[in-house]
Each structure stands twice: as C-alpha cells, then as structure tokens.
N, C-alpha and C positions, 0 to 999 in steps of 0.2 A: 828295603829291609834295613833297620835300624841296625846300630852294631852290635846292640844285647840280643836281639834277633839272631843275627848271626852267629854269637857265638854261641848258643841255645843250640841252634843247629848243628854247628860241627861236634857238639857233645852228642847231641840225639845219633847223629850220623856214626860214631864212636861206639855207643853203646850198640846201635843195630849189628853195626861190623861184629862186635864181642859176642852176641843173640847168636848170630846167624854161624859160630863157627869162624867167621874170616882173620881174627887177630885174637892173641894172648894178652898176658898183662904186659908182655916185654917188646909186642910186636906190631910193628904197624902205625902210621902217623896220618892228621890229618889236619891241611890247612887251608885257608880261603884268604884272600886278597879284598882289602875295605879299602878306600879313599889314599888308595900309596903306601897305605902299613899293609902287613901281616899275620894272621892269628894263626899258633896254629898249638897242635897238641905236647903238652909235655913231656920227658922223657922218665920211664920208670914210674909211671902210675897208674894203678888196676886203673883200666876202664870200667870197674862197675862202681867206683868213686868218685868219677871225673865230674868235675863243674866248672861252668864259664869262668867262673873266677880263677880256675887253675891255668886257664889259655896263654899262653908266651905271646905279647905285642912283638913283631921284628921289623927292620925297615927292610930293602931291598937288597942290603948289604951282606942281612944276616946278624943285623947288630940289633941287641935286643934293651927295646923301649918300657917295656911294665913285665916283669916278673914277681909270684908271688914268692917270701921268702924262700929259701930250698929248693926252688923249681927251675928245670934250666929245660929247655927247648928239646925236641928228637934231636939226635946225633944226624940226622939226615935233611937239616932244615936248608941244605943248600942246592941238595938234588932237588927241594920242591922250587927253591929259588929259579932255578936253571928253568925247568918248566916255564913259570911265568914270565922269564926274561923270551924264553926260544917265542912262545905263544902269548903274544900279549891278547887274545881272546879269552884265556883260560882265566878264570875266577875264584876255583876250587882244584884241588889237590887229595887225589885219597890212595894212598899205598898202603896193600899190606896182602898178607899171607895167606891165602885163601888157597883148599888144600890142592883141590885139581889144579889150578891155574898154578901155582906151586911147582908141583909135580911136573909140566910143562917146562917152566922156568930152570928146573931142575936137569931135564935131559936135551936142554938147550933147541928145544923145539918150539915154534910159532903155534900160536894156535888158529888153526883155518881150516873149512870147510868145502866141497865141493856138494854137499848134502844139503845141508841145514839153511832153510832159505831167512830166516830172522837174522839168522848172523851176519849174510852179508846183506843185507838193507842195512843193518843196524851198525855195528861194530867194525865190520869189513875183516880183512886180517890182522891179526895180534902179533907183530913183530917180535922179537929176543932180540935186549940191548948187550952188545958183549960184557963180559963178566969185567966188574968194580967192586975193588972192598966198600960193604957198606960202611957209610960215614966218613966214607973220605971225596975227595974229589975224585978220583977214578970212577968212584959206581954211574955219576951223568957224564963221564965225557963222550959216550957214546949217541948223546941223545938227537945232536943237531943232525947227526946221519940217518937217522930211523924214523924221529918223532913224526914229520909231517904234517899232515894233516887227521892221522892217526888221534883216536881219544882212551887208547889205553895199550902200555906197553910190558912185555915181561923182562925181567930186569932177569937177565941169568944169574942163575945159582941164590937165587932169593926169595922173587916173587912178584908182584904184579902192581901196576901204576896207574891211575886213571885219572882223567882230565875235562874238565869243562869250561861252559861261561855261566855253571849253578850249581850246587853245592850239591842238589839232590841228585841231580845227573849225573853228576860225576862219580856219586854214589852209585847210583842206578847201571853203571857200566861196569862197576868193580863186579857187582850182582850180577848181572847177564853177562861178565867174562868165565867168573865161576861157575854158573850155569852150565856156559854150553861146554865151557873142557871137561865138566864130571857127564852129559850127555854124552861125547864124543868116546869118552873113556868106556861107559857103560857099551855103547854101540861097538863099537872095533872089540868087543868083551864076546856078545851075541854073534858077530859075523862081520862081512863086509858092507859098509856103510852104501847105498847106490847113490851115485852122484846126480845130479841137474842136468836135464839137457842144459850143453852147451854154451848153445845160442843164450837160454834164457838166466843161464849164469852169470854168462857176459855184461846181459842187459844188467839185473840185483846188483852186481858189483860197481858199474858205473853208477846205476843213480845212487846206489845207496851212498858211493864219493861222493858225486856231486851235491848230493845233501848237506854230508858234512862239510864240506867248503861254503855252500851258501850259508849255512851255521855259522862258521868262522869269521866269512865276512860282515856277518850283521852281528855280530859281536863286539869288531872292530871298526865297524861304522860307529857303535850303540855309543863304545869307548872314546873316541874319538870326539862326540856330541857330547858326552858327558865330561872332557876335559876342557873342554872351550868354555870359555869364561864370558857374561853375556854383563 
C-alpha cells in the first residue's frame, strides 16, 4: 500500500466509524503507522469533511512533520504512540466511542462472554484499562498491564481502542467489539444468557489466543524482514 493509499483509507475508515454511529464530530481518532512516520486524524474536524490532505504526518515522538494550516493532531496522539511502541506488530490504531462498548467502559466492566462462541475465537476478552484523563499521559499508563496480547481494549470512563498489523482489521474489531456488547446487552435484557459447555469453552479461548499470538508473531517476523536492508 502506497501512502496515499493509505491515508484514503484511514479517511474511508473515519467516515464508516461516523455511518455506523461509532464517533461524533468531536470523538474518536484514527491512526496507522508508514515507513517510521505516523498519519493519523486531526483534531476538531467533522468527519463528513475529512480528506487525506487534512491527516497530521508525526514521528514516533509525537513531533509533528506535515500539517495543514490550522490543523493540529487528536489530543490523544500519544496514547496511540504508546500502542505502537508496547506492540511493534500493531500498524493501525482506531479509538473511539461506540455506544455499547461505551456503556461498558462506562461501568468499568470487561466485556466477556461464557455464551457467544465468535467472541472468544475472535476477540477473546476485552479488558478496562484503569481510568486516565483523556489527553494526558495518565489515560495509556495503564496499558503495558493489560494490553498483551489483546487487539482491543476499554479505556475506562471513555471508550473503546483497537489494534492491529491492518488498518481494516483494526477497524474490523472496533465493529465486532460494538457488536457483541449491544448483543450481550440485548440478551441479559431477555433473560439469562446460557453459557458453553465448559470443556469446550476452554478449548475457543485457547485457540482463539493462540491465533492471535501467531498473528503477532508473523507481524513481527513480517517487520523485522521489512527493516533489513538488503
């Protein structure tokens, strides 16, 4: 992917967030990681306006390299920094407000399943990182305790984080985080949810980790190949 390519995409991925519900004009950022820079969304601009040309270039530092006039970075550009430093697998960065997954964030609950067999192949459990003022360094000091091997985390009293080595995916997790907590909600709404045999819960939660781990490492192998100089 070229890097107008990409930042095509993290606009497209912007607007779907705003489509779908998941962010406002004031809420929610999103960024991806090129060649050792940065793109990611600006702060204080509808997303039904946004164009690659609006995307904040930053280095690793947070020190920002191409801005358009007027335009200064999310207030949050260091909690995504933190991500990519904890996980050098991760590619893409997409946080934001999505209402169930929200809601969770909100009453300082995980979001996890003994029911829903997608969830744990897929996502596994959804940790709550302790509560940070957003925009400051307090909202990611929580992260190197929780993050793991986890691909998407609820930021208490805020809202929801998600992580990958593709921009879509990463999306793609915010989408199926929001999912299943407005499923869960609906259900515990009807009755009690019945859970998994046991055994075979056991089994979906390991592989569905050990999935994501071999994910990680062929990320970090991918990385690795690609920084070698030939």
């Amino acid at each position: 992917m070229t890097e107008n390519q990409l930042k095509e995409k993290i606009v497209e991925v912007v607007k779907r967030e705003y489509r779908n519900g998941m962010v406002n004009m004031f809420e929610g950022n999103v960024s991806a990681r090129f060649d050792g820079r940065y793109f990611i969304t600006p702060s204080q601009v509808s997303k039904e306006i946004m164009t690659p040309e609006m995307l904040i270039e930053i280095d690793e530092s947070g020190n920002v390299l191409k801005a358009p006039d007027g335009l200064k970075p999310s207030t949050e550009v260091m909690m995504h920094l933190e991500v990519y430093r904890l996980r050098p697998d991760v590619q893409a960065v997409v946080h934001n407000h999505s209402p169930y997954a929200t809601a969770y964030a909100l009453c300082g609950l995980p979001i996890e399943s003994d029911c829903m067999t997608e969830m744990n192949l897929t996502l596994g459990r959804i940790p709550v990182v302790p509560y940070g003022t957003p925009g400051t360094d307090r909202i990611y000091q929580g992260f190197s305790d929780v993050i793991g091997s986890h691909c998407a985390m609820l930021l208490a009293n805020h809202g929801l984080i998600t992580f990958a080595d593709d921009l879509e995916l990463a999306y793609s997790y915010a989408e199926a985080a929001e999912k299943v907590a407005q499923t869960l909600f609906i259900a515990h709404q009807i009755g009690s949810p019945v859970s998994l045999p046991q055994q075979e819960l056991e089994h979906m939660r390991a592989y569905g980790e050990s999935k994501r781990v071999q994910r990680i490492n062929r990320a970090l192998e991918q990385a690795r190949h690609i920084s070698v100089p030939v």
